[in-house]
VOVEX-921095 format. One line per 10 residues: number of its first residue (from 1); for each residue x, y, z of N, C-alpha, C. Coordinates in nm, 2 decimals. Example, Ala and Ser with C-alpha at 12.3 -4.5 7.8 and 13.67 -1.06 7.14 Angstrom:
// VOVEX-921095
1) 1.32,-0.57,0.78,1.23,-0.45,0.78,1.32,-0.33,0.78 | 1.28,-0.22,0.71,1.37,-0.11,0.71,1.29,0.00,0.79
This chain:
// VOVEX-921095
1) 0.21,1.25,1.92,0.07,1.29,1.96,0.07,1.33,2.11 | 0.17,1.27,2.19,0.17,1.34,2.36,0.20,1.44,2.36 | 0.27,1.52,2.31,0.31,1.65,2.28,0.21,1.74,2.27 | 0.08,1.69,2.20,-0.02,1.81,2.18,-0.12,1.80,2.31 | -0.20,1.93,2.34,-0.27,1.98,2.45,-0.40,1.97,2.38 | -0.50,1.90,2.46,-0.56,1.84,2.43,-0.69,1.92,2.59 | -0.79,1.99,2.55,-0.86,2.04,2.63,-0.97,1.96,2.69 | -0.94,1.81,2.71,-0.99,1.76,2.75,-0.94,1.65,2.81 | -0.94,1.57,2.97,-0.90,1.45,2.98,-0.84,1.35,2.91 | -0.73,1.29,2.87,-0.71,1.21,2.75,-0.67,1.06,2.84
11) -0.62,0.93,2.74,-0.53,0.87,2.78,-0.37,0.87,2.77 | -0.33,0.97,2.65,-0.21,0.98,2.65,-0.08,0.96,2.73 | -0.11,1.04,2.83,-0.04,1.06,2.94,-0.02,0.92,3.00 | -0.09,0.87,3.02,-0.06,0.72,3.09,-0.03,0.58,2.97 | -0.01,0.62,2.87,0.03,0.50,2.80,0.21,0.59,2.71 | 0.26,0.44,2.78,0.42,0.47,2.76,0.47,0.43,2.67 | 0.42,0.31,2.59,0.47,0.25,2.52,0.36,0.22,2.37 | 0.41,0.22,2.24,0.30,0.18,2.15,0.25,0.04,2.12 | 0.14,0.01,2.08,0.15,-0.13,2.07,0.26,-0.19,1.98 | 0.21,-0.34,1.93,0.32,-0.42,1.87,0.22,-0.46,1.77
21) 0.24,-0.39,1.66,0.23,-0.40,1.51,0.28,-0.53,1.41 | 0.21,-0.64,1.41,0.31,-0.70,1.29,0.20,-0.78,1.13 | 0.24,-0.83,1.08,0.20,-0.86,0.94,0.21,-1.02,0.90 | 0.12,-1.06,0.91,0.14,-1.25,0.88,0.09,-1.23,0.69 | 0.14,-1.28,0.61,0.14,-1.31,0.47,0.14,-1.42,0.48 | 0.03,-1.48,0.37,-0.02,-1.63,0.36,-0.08,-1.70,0.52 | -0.10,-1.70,0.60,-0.06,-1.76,0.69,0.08,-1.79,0.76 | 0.20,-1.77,0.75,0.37,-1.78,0.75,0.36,-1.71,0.90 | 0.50,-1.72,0.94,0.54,-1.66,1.08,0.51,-1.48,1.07 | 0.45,-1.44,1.15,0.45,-1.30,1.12,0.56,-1.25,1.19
31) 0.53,-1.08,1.14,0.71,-1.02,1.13,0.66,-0.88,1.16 | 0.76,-0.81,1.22,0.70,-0.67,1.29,0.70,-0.57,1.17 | 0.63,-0.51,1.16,0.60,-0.39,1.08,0.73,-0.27,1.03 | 0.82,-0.33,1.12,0.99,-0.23,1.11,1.04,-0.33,0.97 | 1.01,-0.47,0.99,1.09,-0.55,0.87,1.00,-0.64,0.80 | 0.92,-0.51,0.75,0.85,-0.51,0.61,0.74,-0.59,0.60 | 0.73,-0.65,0.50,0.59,-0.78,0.47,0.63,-0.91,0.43 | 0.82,-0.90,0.42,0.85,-1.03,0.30,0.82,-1.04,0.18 | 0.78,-1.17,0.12,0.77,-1.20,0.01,0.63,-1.18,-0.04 | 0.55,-1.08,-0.05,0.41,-1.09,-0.10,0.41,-1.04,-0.22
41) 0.27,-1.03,-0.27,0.23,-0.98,-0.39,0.08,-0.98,-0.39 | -0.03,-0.93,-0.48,-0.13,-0.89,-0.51,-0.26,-1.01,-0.46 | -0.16,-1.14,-0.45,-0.25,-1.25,-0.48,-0.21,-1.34,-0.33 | -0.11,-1.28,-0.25,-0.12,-1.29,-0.11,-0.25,-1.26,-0.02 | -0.28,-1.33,0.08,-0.37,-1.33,0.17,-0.25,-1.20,0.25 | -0.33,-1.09,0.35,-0.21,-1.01,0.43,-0.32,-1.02,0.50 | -0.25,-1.01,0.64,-0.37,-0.96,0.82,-0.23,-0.91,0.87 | -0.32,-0.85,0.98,-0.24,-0.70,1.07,-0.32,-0.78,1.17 | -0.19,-0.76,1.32,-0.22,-0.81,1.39,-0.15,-0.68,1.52 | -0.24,-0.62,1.59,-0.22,-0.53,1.65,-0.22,-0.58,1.85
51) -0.10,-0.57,1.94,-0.09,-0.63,2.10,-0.06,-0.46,2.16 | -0.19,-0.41,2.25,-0.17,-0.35,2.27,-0.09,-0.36,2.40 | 0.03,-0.22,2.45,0.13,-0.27,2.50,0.07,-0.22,2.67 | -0.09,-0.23,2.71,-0.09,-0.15,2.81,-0.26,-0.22,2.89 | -0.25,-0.23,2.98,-0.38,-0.30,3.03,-0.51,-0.16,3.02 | -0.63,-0.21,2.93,-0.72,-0.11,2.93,-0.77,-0.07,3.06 | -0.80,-0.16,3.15,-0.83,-0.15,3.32,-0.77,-0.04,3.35 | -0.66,-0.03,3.35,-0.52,-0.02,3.45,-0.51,0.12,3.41 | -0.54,0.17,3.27,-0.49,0.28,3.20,-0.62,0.37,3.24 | -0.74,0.30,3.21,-0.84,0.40,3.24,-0.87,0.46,3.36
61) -0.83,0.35,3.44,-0.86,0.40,3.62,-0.72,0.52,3.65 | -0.61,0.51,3.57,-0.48,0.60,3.63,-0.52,0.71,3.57 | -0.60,0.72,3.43,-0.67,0.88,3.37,-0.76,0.90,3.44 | -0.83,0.82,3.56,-0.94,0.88,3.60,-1.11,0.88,3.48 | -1.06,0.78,3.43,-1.19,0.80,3.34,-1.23,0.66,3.31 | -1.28,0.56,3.39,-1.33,0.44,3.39,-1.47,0.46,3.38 | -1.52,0.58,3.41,-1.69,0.64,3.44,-1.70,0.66,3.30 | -1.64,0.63,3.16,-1.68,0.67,3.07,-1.67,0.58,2.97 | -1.59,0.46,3.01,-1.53,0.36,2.98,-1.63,0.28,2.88 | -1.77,0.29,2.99,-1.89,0.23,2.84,-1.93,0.31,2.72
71) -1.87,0.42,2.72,-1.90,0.52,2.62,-1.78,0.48,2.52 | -1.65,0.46,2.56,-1.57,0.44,2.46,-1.52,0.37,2.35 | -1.48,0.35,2.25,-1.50,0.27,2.11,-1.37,0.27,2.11 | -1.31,0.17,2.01,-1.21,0.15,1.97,-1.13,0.12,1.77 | -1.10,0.20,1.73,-1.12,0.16,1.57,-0.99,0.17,1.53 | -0.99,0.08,1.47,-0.86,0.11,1.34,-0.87,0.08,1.13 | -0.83,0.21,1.13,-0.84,0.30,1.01,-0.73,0.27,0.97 | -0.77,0.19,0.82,-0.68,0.19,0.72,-0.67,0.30,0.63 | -0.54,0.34,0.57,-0.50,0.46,0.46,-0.41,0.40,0.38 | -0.43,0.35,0.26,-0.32,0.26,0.21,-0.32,0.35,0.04
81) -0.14,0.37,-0.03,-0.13,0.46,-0.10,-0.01,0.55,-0.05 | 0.02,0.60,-0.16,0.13,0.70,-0.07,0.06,0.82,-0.06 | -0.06,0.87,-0.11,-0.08,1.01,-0.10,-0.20,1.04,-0.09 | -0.29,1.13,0.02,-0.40,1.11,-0.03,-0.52,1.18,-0.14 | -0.41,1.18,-0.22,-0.47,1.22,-0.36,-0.53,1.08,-0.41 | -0.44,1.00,-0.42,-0.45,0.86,-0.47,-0.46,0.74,-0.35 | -0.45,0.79,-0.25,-0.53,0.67,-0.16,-0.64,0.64,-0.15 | -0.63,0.50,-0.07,-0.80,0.49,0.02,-0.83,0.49,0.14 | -0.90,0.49,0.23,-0.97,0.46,0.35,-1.06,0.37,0.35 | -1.05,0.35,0.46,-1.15,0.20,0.57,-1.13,0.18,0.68
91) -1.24,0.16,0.72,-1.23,0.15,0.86,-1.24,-0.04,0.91 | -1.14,-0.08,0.95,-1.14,-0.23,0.94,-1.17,-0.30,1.04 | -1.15,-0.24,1.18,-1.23,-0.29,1.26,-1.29,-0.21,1.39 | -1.37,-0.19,1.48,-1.42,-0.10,1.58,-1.49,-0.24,1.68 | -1.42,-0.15,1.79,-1.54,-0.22,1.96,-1.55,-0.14,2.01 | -1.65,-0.18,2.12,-1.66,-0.06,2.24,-1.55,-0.16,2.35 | -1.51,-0.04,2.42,-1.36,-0.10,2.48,-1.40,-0.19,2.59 | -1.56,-0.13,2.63,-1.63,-0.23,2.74,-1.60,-0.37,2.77 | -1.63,-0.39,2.59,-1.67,-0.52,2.61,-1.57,-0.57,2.56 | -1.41,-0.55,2.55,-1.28,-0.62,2.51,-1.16,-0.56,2.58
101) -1.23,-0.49,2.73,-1.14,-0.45,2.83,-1.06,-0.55,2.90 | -1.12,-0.69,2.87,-1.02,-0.81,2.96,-0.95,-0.92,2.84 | -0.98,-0.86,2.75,-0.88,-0.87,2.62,-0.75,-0.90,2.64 | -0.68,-0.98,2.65,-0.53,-0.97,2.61,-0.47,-1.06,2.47 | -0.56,-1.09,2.42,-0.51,-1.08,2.29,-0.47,-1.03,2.20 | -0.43,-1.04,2.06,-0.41,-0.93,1.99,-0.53,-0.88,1.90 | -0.54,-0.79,1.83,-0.66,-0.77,1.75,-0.61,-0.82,1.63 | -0.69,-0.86,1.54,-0.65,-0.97,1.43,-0.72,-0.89,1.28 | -0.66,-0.79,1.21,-0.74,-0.77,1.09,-0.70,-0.83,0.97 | -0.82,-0.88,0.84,-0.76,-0.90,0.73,-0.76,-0.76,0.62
111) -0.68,-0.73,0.55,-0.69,-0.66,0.46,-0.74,-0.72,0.28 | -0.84,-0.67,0.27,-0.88,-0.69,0.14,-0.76,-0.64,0.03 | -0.81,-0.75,-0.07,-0.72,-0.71,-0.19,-0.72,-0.56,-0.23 | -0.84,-0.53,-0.27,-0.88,-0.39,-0.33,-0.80,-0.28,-0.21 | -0.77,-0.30,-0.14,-0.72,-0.22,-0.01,-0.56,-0.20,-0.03 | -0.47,-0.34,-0.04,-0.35,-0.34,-0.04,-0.29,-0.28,-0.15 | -0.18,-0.20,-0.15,-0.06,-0.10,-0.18,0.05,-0.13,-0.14 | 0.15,0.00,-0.23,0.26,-0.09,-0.19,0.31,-0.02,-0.08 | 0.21,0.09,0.04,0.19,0.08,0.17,0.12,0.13,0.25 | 0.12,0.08,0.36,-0.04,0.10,0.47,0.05,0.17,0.57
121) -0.13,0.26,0.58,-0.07,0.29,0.75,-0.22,0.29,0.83 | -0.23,0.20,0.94,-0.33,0.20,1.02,-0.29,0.26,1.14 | -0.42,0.35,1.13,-0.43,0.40,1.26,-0.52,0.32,1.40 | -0.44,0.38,1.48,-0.53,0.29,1.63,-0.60,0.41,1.63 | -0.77,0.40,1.68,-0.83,0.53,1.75,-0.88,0.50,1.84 | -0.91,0.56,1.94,-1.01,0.53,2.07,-1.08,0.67,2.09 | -1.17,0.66,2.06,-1.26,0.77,2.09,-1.37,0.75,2.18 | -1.48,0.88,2.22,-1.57,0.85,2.31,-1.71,0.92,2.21 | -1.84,0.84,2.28,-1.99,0.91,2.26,-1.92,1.07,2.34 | -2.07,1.13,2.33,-2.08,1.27,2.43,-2.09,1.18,2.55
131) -1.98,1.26,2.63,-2.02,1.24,2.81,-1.98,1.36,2.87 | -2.00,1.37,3.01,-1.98,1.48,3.10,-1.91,1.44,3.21 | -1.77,1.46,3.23,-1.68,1.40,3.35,-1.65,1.55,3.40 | -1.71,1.55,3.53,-1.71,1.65,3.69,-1.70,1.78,3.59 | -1.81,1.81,3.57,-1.91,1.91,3.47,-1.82,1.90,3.38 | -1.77,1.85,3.30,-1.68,1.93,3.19,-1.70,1.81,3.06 | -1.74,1.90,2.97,-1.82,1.81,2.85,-1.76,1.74,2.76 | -1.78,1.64,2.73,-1.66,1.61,2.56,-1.79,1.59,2.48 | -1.73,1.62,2.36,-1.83,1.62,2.24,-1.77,1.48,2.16 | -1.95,1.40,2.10,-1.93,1.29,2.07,-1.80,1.26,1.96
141) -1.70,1.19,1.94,-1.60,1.15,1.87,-1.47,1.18,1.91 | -1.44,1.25,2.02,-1.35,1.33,2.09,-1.21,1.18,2.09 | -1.13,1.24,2.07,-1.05,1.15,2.07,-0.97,1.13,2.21 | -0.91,1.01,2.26,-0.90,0.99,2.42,-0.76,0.94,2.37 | -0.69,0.84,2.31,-0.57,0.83,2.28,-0.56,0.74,2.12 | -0.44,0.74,2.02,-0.43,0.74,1.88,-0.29,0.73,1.88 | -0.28,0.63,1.81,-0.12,0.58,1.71,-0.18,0.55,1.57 | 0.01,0.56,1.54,-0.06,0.51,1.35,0.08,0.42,1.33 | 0.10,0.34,1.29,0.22,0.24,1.28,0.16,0.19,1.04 | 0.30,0.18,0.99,0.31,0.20,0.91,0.45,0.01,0.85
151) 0.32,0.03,0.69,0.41,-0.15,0.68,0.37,-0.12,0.51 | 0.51,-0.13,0.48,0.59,-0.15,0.33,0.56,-0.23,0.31 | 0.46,-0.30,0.18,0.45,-0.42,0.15,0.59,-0.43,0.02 | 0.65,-0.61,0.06,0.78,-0.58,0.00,0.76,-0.66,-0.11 | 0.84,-0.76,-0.12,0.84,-0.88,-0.24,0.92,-0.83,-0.37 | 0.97,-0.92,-0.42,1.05,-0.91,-0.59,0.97,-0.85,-0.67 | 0.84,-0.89,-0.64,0.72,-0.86,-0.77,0.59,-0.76,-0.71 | 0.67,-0.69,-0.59,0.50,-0.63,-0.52,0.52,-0.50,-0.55 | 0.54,-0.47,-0.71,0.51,-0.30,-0.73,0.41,-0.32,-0.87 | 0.36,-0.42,-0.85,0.24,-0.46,-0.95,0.18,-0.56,-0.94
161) 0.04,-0.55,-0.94,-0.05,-0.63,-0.92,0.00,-0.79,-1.02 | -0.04,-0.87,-0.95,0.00,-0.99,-1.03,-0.14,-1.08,-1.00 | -0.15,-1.16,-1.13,-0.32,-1.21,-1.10,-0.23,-1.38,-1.19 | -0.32,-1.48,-1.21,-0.26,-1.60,-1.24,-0.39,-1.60,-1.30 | -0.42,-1.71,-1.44,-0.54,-1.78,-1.49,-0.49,-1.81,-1.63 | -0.55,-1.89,-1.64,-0.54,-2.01,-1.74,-0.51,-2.00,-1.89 | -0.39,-1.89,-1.95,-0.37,-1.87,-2.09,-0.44,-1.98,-2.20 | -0.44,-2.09,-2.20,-0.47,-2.20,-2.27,-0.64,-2.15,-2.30 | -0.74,-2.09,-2.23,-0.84,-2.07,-2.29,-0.89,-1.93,-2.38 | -0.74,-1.91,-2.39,-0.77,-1.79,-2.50,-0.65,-1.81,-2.58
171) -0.66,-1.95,-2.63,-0.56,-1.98,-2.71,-0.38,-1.97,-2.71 | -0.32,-1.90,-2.62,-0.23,-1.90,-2.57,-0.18,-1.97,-2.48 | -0.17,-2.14,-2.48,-0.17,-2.23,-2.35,0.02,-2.26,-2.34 | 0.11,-2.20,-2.47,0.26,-2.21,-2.44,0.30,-2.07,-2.36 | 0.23,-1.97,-2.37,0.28,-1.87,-2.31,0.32,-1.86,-2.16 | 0.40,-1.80,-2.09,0.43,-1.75,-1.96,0.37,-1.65,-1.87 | 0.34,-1.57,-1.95,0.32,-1.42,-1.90,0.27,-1.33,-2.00 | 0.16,-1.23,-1.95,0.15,-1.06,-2.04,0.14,-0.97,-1.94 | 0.10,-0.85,-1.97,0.12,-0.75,-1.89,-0.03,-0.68,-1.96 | -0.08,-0.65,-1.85,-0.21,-0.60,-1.89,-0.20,-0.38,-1.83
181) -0.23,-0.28,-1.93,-0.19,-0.19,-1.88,-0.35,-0.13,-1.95 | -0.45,-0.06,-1.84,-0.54,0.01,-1.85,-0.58,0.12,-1.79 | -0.56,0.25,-1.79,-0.60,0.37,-1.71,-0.69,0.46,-1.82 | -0.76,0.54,-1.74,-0.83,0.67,-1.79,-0.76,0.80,-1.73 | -0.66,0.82,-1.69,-0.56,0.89,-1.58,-0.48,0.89,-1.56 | -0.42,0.98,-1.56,-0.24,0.99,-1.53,-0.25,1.03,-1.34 | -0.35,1.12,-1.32,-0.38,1.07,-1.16,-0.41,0.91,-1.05 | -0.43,0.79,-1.19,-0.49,0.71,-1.10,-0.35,0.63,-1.05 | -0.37,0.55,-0.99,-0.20,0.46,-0.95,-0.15,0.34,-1.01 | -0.08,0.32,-1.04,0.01,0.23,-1.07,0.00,0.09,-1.04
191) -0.07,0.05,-0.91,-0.09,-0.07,-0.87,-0.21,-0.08,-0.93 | -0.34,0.01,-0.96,-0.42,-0.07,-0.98,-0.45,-0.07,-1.15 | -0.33,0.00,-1.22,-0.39,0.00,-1.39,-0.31,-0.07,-1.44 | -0.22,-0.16,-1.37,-0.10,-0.21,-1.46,-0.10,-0.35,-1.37 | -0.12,-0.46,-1.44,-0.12,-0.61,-1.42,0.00,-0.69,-1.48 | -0.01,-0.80,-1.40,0.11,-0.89,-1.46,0.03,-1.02,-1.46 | -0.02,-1.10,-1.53,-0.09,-1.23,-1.55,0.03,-1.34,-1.59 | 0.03,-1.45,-1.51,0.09,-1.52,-1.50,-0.02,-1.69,-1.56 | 0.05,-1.75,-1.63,0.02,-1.88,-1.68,0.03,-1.95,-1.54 | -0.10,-1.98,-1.51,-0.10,-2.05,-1.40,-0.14,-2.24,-1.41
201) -0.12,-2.28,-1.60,-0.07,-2.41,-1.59,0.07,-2.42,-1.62 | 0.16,-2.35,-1.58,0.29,-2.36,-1.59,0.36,-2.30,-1.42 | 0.30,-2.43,-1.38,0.36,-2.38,-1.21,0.52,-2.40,-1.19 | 0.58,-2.45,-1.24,0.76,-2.46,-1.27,0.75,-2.33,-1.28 | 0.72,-2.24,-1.38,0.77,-2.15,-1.37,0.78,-2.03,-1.31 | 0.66,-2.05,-1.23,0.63,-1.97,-1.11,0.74,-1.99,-0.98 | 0.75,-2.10,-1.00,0.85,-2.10,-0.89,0.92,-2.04,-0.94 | 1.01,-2.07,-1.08,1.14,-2.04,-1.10,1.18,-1.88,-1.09 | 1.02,-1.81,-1.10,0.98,-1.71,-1.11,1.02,-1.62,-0.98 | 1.01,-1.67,-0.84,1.01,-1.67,-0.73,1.18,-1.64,-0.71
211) 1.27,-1.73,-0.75,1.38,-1.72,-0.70,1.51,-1.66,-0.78 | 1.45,-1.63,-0.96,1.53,-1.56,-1.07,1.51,-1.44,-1.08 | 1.64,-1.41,-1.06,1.63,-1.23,-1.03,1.67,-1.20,-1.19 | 1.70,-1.28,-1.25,1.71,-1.24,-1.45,1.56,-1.22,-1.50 | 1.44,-1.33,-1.45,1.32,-1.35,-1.52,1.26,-1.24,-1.44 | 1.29,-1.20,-1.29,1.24,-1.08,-1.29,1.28,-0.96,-1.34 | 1.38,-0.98,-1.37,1.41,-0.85,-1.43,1.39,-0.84,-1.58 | 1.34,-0.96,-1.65,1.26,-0.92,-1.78,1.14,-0.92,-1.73 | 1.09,-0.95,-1.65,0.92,-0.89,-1.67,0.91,-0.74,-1.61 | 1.02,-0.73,-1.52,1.00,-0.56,-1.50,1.04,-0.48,-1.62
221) 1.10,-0.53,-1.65,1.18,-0.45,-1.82,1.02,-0.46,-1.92 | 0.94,-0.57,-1.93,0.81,-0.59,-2.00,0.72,-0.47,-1.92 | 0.66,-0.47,-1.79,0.63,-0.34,-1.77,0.61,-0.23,-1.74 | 0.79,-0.23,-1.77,0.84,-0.07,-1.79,0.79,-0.01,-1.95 | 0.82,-0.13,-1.99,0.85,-0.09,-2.21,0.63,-0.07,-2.18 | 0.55,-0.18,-2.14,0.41,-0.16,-2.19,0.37,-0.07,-2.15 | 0.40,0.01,-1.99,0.35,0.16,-1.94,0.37,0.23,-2.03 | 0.52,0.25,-2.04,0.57,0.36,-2.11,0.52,0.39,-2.24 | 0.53,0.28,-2.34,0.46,0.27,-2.50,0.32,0.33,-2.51 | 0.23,0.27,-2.41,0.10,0.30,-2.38,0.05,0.44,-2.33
231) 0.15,0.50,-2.25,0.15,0.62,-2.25,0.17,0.73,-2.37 | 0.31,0.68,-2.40,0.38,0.80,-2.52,0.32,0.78,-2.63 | 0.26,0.67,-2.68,0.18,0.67,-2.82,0.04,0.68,-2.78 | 0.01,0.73,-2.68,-0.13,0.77,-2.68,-0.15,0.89,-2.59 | -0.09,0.97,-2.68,-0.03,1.13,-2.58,-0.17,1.21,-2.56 | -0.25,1.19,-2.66,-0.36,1.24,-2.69,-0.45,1.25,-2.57 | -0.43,1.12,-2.54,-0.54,1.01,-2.46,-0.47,1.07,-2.34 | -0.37,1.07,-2.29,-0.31,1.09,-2.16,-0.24,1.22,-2.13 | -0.23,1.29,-2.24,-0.15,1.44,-2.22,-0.08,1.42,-2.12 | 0.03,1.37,-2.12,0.14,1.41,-2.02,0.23,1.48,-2.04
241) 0.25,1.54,-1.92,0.38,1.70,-1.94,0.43,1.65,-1.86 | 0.59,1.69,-1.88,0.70,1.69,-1.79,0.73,1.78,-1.74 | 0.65,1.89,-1.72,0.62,1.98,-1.62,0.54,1.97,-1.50 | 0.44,1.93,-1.55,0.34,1.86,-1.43,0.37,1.79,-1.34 | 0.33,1.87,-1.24,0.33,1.77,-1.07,0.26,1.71,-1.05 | 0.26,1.59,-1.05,0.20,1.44,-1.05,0.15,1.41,-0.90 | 0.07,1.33,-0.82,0.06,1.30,-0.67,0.16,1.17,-0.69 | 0.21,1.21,-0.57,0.27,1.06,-0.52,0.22,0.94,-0.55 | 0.26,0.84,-0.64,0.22,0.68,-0.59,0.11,0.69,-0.70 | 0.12,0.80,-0.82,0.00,0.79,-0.91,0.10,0.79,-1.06
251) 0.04,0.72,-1.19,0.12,0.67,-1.28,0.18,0.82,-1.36 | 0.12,0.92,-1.32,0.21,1.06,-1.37,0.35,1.05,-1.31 | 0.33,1.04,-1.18,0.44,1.02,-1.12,0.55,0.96,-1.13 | 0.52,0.81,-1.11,0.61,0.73,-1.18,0.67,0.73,-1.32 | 0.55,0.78,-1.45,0.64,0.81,-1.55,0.75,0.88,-1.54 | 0.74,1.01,-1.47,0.77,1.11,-1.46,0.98,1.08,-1.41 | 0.92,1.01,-1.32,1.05,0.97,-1.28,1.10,0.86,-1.36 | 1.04,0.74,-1.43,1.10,0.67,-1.51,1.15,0.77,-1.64 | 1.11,0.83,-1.66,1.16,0.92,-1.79,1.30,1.05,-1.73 | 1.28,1.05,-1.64,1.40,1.14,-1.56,1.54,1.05,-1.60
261) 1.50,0.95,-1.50,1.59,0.81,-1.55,1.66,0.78,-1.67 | 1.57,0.83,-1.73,1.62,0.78,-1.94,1.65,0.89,-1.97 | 1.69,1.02,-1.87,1.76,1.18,-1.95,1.64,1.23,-2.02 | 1.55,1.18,-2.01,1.41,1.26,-2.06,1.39,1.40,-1.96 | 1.46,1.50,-2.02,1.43,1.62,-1.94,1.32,1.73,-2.00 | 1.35,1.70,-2.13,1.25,1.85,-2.20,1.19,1.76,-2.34 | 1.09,1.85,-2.35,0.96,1.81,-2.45,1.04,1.78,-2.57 | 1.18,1.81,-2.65,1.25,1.75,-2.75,1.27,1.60,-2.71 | 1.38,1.56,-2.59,1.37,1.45,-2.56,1.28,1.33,-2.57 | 1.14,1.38,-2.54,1.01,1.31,-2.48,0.95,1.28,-2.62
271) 1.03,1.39,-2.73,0.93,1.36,-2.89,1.07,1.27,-2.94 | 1.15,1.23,-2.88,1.27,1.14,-2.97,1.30,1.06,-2.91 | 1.21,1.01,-2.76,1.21,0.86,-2.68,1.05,0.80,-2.78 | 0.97,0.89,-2.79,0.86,0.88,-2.84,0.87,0.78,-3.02 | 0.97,0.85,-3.07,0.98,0.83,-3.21,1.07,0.69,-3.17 | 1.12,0.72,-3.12,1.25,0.56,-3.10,1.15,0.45,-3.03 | 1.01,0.48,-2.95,0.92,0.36,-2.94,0.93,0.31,-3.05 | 0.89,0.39,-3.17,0.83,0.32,-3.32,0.92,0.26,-3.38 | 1.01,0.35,-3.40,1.12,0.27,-3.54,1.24,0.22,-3.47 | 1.28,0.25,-3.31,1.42,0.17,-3.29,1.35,0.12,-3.15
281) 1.28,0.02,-3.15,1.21,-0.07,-3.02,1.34,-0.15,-2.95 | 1.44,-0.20,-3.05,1.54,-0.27,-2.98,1.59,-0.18,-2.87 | 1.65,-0.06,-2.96,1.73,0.04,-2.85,1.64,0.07,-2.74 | 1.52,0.14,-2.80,1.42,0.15,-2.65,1.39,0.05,-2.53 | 1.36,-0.08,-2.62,1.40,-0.18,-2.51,1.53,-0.21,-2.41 | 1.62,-0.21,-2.45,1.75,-0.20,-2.40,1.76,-0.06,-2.30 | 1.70,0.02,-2.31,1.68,0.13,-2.22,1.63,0.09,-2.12 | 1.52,0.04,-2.13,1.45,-0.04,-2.02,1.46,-0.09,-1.93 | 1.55,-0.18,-2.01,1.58,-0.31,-1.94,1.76,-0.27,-1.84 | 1.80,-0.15,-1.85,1.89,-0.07,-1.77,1.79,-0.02,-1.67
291) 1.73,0.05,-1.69,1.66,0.13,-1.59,1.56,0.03,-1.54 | 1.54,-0.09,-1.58,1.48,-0.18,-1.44,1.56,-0.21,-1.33 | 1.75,-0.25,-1.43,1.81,-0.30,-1.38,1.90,-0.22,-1.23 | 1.86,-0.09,-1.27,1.92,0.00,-1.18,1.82,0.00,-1.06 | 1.68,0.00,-1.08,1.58,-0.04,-0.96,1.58,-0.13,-0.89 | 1.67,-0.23,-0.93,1.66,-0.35,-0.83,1.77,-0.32,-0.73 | 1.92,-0.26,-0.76,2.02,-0.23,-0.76,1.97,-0.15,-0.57
């Protein structure tokens, strides 16, 4: 962003360094945004904790623009998603810089569940109302200085929503786990049509869940095989082509590449992975459960 010419006064030029970005999960030690989120998942608490690396005093008086200082705001914009076909926006927090110019703490946001993906990128903005510095006009929203810092949410299990509740009152109280798969769309994304429900009176296994890279790798194998089935036997419902360009981070997509994966190249292929859902599930499963095994890899 210093790079660009900007026809009007900025702070750019005097701030040398970006702030310091990091990501506290659960409450735990927080961790800089270069080394990821850790161990999270859908059912994690996540906040973003933003130190900016430069005194607002210090910065405004070296641009010459402290005369404007009560005019100026400060926000940061969430964009979480890989694309924004299939993203969202929010704006998570805003001040005027007035009144948090002797600030040296960090700014502290939480991120809502409905918000988190498997990644964010918030932007810092500081913008101004309309003012007039030594006749020369800015128009209200004018941007004065802007970063965007970016955080991979990671975890064994954070490429699907995972929710916990009580099997036992829908009759299934020995069970472990299902996999819940719902879209109207092959545009919509992947984190939010595809669930993993966990028996949450069987907390052993949650743990065991946490540290078994075999039990994860059969529940990713479970909803690889439940996307996939749900899709190809309901072609109707979903018309998917293997020609079609998908957005990023949306469940076309992902098919698209899990079926690449399986040598699914052309519409013959796609009608004989199709037919082997029905009558050979073992072999199709065993597919699966390769091409999970290669994603972890």
């Amino acid at each position: 962003m210093k790079n660009i010419a900007f026809p009007y006064p900025t702070l750019f030029p005097f701030i040398a360094k970006e702030s310091k970005w990091q990501s506290l999960i659960n409450l735990e030690s927080p961790r800089d945004f270069k080394y990821g989120s850790g161990n999270w998942d859908y059912d994690s608490s996540l906040e973003i904790s933003c130190q900016l690396s430069w005194d607002i005093n210090n910065v405004y008086s070296e641009a010459n623009l402290l005369s404007i200082i009560d005019h100026s705001k400060i926000a940061f914009v969430l964009s979480s998603g890989q694309s924004e076909q299939t993203g969202k926006r929010a704006k998570l927090a805003e001040y005027k810089v007035s009144e948090i110019r002797h600030n040296d703490e960090p700014f502290k946001m939480t991120i809502p569940s409905k918000l988190q993906s498997s990644k964010l990128k918030i932007r810092l903005v500081i913008y101004t109302d309309e003012v007039e510095i030594n006749n020369f006009k800015i128009k209200n929203g004018s941007v004065l200085y802007m970063e965007e810092a970016s955080l991979q949410l990671e975890g064994d299990l954070a490429n699907f929503s995972i929710r916990r509740t009580d099997f036992g009152k829908s009759g299934f109280g020995n069970a472990l786990w299902y996999v819940e798969f719902q879209a109207d769309s092959l545009n919509e994304t992947f984190t939010t049509t595809t669930t993993l429900y966990l028996n949450n009176q069987n907390q052993d296994f949650e743990k065991q869940l946490q540290n078994d890279i075999f039990l994860q790798h059969l529940i990713k194998t479970d909803v690889i095989t439940t996307v996939l089935s749900s899709i190809l036997l309901s072609e109707d419902d979903y018309q998917f082509d293997l020609s079609a360009e998908y957005p990023d981070d949306s469940l076309g997509k992902i098919i698209s590449d899990w079926l690449s994966s399986l040598n699914v190249r052309k519409d013959s292929d796609l009608k004989n992975i199709t037919n082997q859902i029905i009558n050979e599930q073992g072999i199709f499963r065993r597919r699966c459960q390769n091409l999970a095994s290669s994603k972890e890899e």
